[in-house]
C-alpha positions as MATLAB code, in Angstrom:
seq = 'XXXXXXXXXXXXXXXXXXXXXXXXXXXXXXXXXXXXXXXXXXXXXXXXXXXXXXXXXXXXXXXXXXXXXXXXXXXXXXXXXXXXXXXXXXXXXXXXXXXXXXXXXXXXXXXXXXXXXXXXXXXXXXXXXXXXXXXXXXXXXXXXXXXXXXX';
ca = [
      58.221   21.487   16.550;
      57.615   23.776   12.911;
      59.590   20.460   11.617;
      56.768   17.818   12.909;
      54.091   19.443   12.047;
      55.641   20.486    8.197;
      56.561   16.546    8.421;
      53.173   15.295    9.285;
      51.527   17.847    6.539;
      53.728   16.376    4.110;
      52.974   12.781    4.651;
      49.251   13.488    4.941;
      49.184   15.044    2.058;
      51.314   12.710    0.135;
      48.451    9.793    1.881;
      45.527   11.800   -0.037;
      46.850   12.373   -3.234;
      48.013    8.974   -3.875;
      44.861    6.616   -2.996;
      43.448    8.849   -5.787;
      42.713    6.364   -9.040;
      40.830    6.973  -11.887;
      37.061    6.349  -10.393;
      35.244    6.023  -13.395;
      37.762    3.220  -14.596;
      36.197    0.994  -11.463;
      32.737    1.264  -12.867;
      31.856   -2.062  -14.262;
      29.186   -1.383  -17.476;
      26.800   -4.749  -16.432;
      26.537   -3.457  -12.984;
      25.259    0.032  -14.239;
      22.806   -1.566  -16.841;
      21.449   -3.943  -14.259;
      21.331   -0.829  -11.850;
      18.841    1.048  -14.647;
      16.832   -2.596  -14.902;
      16.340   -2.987  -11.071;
      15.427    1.275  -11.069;
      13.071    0.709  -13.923;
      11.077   -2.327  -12.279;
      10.755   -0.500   -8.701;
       9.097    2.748  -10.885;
       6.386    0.497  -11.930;
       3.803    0.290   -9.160;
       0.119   -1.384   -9.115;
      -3.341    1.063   -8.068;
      -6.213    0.021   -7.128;
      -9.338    2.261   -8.656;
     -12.904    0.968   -7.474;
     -15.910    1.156   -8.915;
     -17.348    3.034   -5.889;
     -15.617    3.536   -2.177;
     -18.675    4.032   -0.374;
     -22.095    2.729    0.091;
     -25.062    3.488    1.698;
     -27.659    0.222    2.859;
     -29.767    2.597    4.099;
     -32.543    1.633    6.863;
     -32.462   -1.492    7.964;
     -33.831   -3.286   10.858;
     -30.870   -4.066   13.696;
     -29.795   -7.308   13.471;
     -30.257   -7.881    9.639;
     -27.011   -8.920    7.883;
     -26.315   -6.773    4.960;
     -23.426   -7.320    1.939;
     -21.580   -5.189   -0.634;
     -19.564   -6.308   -3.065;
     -15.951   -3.624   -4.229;
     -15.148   -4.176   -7.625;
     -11.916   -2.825   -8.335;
      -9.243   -2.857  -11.046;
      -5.682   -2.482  -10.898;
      -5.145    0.354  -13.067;
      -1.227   -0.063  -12.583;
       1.203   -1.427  -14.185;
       2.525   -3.952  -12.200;
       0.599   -7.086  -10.243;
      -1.339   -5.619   -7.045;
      -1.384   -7.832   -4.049;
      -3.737   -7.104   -1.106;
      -2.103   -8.234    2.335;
      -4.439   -7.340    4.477;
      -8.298   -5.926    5.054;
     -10.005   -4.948    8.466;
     -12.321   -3.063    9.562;
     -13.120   -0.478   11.733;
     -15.144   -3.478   14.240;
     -15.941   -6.382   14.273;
     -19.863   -6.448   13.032;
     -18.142   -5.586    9.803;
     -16.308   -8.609    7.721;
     -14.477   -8.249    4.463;
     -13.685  -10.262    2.142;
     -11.106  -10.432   -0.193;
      -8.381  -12.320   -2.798;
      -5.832  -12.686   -0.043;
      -1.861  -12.476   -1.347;
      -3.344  -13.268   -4.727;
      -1.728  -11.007   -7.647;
      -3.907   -9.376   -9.769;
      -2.357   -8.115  -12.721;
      -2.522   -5.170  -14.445;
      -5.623   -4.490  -16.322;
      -6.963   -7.376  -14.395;
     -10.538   -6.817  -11.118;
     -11.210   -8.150   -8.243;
     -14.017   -8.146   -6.011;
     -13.813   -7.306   -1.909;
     -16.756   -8.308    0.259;
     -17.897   -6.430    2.861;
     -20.676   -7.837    5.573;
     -22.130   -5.748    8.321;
     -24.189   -7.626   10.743;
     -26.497   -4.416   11.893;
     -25.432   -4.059   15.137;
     -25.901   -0.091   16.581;
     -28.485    1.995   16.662;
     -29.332    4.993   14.091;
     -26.850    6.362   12.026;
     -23.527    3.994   11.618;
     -20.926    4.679    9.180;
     -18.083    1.942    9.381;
     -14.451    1.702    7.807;
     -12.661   -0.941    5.603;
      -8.917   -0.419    5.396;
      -7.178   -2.180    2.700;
      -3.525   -2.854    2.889;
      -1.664   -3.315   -0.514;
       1.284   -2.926   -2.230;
       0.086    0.207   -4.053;
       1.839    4.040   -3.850;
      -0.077    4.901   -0.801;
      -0.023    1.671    0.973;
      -3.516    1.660    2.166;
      -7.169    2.010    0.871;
     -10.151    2.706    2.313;
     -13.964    1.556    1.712;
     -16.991    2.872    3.899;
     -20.004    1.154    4.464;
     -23.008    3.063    6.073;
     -27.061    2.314    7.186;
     -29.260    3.986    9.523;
     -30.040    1.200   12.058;
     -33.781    1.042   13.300;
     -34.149   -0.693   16.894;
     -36.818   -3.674   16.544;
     -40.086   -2.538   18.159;
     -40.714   -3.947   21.512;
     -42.548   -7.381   21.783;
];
């Protein structure tokens, strides 16, 4: 039994210590440059940096449709595509360059209509989805909405 175990330790240990090559000699010199390239490019990212991210229309009657225009820049420095904007209902439409890079250095403009639907205060949300950092933006929109005297 001492003799099959010693045995198998033996041949175990002669299995380990002969699959070991030089690892370093394996390393091929274009795959490591094209490794720093592909590292370099994914460290550049776009960001979008509005003018303003919220607005007030203030009173308005209900029913009246309202607009804003976003004007934004991509303060990145690579090209910043928005995928997708929605908004918090649907009385509220925006507006924007669709899948359209923007390069660095480079604005664009995001519309945002509210149809004035509520009553009083009403603060709604525009969430931007882009290939910045965070993913996601956000632009608010707000009005105090007066009902329309009775008739």
């Amino acid at each position: 039994m001492k003799r099959a175990i010693l045995l198998s330790g033996m041949v175990a240990l002669m299995a380990f210590t002969s699959c070991k090559d030089d690892a370093s000699s394996k390393i091929k010199s274009e795959n490591v440059e094209m490794a720093q390239q592909r590292d370099e490019a994914n460290a550049k990212v776009p960001a979008m940096t509005f003018d303003q991210t919220e607005h007030d229309f203030g009173t308005i009657a209900k029913g009246t449709a309202v607009e804003k225009v976003f004007t934004f820049t991509n303060t990145g420095d690579a090209p910043l595509v928005i995928t997708d904007a929605s908004s918090s209902c649907g009385c509220t439409i925006p507006e924007y360059p669709k899948n359209e890079p923007i390069a660095p250095g480079e604005s664009g403009e995001i519309l945002v209509k509210f149809n004035g639907s509520g009553m009083n205060e009403v603060t709604k949300t525009v969430r931007i989805i882009a290939n910045t950092e965070k993913g996601t933006e956000q632009l608010k929109i707000k009005a105090f909405v007066e009902a329309q005297p009775a008739q």
